[in-house]
N, C-alpha and C positions, 0 to 999 in steps of 0.2 A: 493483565491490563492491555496486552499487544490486542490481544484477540475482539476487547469492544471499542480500540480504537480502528482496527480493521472492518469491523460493523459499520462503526461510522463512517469511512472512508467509503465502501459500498453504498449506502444512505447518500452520502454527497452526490456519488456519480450517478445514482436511479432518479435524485430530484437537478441534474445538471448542475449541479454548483460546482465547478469545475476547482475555483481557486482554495477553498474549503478542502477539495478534497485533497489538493496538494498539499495544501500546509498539513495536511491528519498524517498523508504520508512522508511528508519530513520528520516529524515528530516519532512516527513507527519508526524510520528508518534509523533517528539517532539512539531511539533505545534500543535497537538490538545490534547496532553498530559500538558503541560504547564497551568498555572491557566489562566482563560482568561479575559480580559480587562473589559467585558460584560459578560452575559447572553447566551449563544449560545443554539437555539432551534434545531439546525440541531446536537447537539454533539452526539447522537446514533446515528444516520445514519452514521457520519463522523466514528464513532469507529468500524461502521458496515463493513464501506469502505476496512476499514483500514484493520478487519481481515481479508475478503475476499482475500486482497492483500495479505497478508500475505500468506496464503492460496495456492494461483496461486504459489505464489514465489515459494515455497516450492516440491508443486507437476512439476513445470515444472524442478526442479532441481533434484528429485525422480521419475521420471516416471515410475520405477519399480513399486512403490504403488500403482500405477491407476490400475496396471490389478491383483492384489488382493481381 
């Protein structure tokens, strides 16, 4: 489920809906943050995702940064 809530989170940020995309990445963030039922072998990668997104969000919302 992470991965087409990550779908949509990129979805949000290509049509600017910036607040949308926040809340998607709240929502990723408390499910892979949460203790987990199992074992999860993808949990770095998922955290990786995660910054990344982070990341995106951030910079398409400071676009001034990028040309520093």
């Amino acid at each position: 489920m992470s991965d087409k809530i990550l779908i949509a989170f990129h979805h949000a940020c290509d049509q600017g809906d910036f607040e949308v995309a926040e809340e998607l990445l709240r929502i990723l963030e408390m499910m892979l943050t949460r203790r987990p039922v199992s074992p999860d072998l993808n949990r770095r990668k998922n955290m990786e995702s995660l910054v990344a997104a982070h990341e995106r969000l951030w910079l398409l919302r400071h676009p001034e940064a990028k040309d520093q």
